[in-house]
N, C-alpha and C positions, 0 to 999 in steps of 0.2 A: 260689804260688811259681813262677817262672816255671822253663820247662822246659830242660835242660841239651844237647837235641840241637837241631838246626834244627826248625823249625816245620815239619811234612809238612802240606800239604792236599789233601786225597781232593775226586775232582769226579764227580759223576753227572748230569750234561745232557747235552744236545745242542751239543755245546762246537764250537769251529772252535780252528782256529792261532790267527786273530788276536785271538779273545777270550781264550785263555791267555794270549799275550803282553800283555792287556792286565793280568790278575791275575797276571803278575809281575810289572809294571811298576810296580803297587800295593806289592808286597812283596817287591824282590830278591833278598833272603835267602831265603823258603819254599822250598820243594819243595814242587811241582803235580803229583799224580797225577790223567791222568785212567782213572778205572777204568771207566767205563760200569756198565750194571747188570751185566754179566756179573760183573766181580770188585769190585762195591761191598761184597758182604757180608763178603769178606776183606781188601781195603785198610784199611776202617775201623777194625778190629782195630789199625792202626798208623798212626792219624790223628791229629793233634792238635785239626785243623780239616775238618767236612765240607762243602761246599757242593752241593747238588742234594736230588735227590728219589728215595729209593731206591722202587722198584715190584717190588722181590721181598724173600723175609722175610730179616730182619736180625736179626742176634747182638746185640740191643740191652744183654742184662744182661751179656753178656758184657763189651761194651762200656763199660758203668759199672764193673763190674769191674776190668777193668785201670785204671781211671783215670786214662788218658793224653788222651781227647777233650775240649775244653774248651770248644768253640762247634760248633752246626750254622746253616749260614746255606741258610734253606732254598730253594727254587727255586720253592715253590707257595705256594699262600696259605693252602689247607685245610694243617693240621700232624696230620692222623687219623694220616701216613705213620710221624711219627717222634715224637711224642707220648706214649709210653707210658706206665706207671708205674715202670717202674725210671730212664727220663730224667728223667722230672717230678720225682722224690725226689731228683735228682741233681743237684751243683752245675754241669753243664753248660748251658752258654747258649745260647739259641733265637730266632732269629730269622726272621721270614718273610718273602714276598714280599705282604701283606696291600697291596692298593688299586695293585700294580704294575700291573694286568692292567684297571684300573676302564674304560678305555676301550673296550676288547672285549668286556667283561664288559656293556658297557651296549649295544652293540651288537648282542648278540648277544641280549639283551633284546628290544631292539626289532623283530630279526626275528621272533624266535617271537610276540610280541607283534601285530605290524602281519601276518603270516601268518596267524593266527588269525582278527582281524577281518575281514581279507578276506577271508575261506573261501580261501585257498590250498590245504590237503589236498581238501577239492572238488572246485577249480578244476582241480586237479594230475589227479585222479582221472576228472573230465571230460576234460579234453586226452587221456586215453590208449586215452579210447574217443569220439574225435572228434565230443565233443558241445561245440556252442558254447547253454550257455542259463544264461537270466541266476538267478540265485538268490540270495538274500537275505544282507547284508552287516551290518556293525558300525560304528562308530566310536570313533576314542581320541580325538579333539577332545573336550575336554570331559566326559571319564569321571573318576570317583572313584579313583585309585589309591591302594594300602598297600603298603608298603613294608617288610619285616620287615627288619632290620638296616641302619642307616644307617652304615658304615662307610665308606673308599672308594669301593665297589664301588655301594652304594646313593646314595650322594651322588651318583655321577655319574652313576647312572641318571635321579637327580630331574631333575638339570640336563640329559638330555636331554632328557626328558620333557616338561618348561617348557615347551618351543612349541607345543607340542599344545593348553596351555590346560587343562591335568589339574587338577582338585584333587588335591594328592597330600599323604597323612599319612601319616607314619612311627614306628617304634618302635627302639627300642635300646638295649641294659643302660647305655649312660653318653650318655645324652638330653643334644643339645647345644641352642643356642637355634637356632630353625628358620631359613635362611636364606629370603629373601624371597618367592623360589618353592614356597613350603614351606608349608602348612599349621600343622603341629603335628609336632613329634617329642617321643613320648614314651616312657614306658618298659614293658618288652614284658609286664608281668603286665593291661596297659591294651588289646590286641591284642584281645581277645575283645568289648570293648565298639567298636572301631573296625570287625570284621568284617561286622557287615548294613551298613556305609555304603556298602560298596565294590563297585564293579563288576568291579575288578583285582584280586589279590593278588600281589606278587612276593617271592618268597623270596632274601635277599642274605645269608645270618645263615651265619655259622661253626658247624661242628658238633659242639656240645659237649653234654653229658650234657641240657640243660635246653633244646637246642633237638632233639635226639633225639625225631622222633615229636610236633614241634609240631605239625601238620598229620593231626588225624585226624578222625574220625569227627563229632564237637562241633565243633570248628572248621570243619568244608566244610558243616555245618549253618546255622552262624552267619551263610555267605556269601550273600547272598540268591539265591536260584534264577535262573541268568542268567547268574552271578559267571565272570571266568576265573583259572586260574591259571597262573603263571610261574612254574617254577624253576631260578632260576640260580645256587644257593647246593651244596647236597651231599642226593642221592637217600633218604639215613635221616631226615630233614628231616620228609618226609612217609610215611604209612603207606598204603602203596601200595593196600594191600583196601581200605582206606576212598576213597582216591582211584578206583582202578575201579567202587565200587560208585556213588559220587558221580554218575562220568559216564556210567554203564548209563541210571542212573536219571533222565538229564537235566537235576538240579537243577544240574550246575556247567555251560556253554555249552561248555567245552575247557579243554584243560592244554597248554602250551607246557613240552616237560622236556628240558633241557640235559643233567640229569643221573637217577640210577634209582636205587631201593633198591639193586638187584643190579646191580653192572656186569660184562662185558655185561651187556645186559638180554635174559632168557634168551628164546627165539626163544618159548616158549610163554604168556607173559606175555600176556595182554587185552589189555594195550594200545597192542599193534600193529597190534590190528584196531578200536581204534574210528576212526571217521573226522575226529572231534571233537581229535585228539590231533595236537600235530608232535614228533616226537622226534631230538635230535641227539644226537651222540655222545661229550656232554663237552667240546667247540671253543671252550666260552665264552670261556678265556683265552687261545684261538690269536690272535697276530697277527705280522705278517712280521716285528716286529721284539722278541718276545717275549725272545729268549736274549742281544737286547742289554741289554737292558735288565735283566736279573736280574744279567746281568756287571756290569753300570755300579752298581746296590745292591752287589753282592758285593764290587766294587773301592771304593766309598766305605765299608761297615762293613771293611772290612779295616784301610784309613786310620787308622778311629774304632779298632778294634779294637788296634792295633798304638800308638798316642797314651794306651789309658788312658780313651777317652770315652762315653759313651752312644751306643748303637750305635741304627741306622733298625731300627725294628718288631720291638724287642724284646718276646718274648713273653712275656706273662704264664703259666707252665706250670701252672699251675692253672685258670685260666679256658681256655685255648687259645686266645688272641690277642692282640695288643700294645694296650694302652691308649692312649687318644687323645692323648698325650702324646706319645708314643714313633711315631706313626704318621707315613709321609712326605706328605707332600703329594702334594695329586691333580695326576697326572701331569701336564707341561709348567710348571709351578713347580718344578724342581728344580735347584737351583746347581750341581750335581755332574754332570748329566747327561752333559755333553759333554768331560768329564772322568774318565772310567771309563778 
């Protein structure tokens, strides 16, 4: 039943003027609050529509409760933030930013990635004690990669990849057919027979109860001693004691981590002191034009949203991500882009 007042929408990003003027330009009628995190937790209370990512705790049951919110359109791609169980149970609609960010995301790959191989923590660590001497290197020409989660984020890591000449095999709950640069994508209970192939691991997978703690003990076993790993997916992915013990022990060569069990990641963690390790601080999805581009989603599902239509990357709230149906296309395919 549609609602008897104006449509209020609550906003928690990094918004500017001209991107609100763009989301009402979407929906003249709304009322746009932007509340920041400071007052997201009480705007929401009298939201019909939220768009952002809240980072402080939220009156979520409260929130089903009143029964006035009807869509979150979210501003991240992981949904841990707003996910709950009193939403999931709830006929409130979900939306992410799944595969907005695939270009950074793959980028940011390939630094930890191409860092690693070249001993960069090393090199880094020589330059500060003005030692110039040469030391043994890597190479991705030509290495085995795997790829856990073929979604956006992973597809467009593959396609960077390509040039390198990688074998790359992939896994993912809805196994599509491999595009040509592709090996195999299969599906992920098949992961455990793919892990002695590989020289790479890169973790791309949403975090959801069944990828909770993929990465443990059996798994960095399975990697042949040498193996690296990447992760540019979400830090409970992997079980950190088994990841330290891996690289004390030498069997894995280094871990490139975007992200940590614990974020921060607390100053007393191991694994700030192996020198095997590069760790960034969650940047995956930074790029200069990130908050256009959630605007330019937000002002197309609004469109959709406001017509009655199937909205971009609706989530499935059970699984926690949008089916490959529902997913947009990898970035620079998008007919709406210059249209937000």
């Amino acid at each position: 039943m549609p609602p008897t007042h104006a449509m209020r929408a609550v906003l928690c990003y990094q918004t500017r003027p001209d991107l609100v003027d763009r989301l009402r330009n979407a929906a003249p009628d709304w009322e746009f609050v932007d509340a920041g995190q400071e007052r997201i937790a009480e705007e929401i209370l009298e939201a019909d529509v939220f768009i952002g990512h809240a980072k402080v705790p939220m009156p979520w049951q409260e929130v089903v409760e009143r029964g006035r919110l009807r869509w979150i359109q979210s501003t991240a791609a992981g949904m841990d933030h707003c996910l709950v169980p009193p939403v999931v149970e709830s006929p409130i609609r979900v939306t992410s930013a799944s595969g907005l960010f695939a270009d950074a995301v793959a980028e940011q790959t390939l630094a930890l990635l191409l860092g690693l191989l070249r001993q960069l923590p090393t090199f880094f660590r020589a330059a500060a004690r003005r030692e110039f001497i040469r030391r043994p290197t890597w190479d991705l020409h030509g290495a085995t990669v795997g790829i856990a989660g073929f979604g956006g984020n992973g597809q467009r890591i593959a396609q960077v990849l390509a040039p390198f000449g990688c074998r790359i095999l992939a896994t993912d709950l809805f196994p599509i057919e491999a595009p040509p640069h592709v090996e195999a994508v299969l599906p992920p209970d098949q992961l455990p027979e793919l892990l002695p192939q590989l020289d790479v691991l890169i973790l791309a997978v949403p975090l959801t109860e069944a990828t909770r703690g993929m990465v443990d003990a059996d798994a960095l076993r399975r990697l042949p001693k040498g193996a690296w790993l990447i992760n540019v997916a979400r830090g409970p992915c992997v079980v950190e004691a088994d990841l330290v013990e891996a690289l004390q022990s030498e069997h894995l060569a280094g871990a490139g981590l975007d992200v940590t069990e614990i974020e921060p990641l607390p100053p007393e963690s191991p694994l700030w002191e192996l020198p095997q390790v590069l760790i960034t601080p969650h940047v995956g999805a930074q790029s200069r034009d990130r908050f256009d581009k959630v605007t330019a989603l937000a002002c197309e599902n609004i469109r959709r949203f406001r017509r009655g239509e199937s909205l971009w990357n609706e989530v499935d709230k059970h699984l926690g991500f949008p089916l490959p149906q529902n997913r947009i296309p990898l970035s620079g395919a998008w007919p709406w882009w210059n249209n937000g």
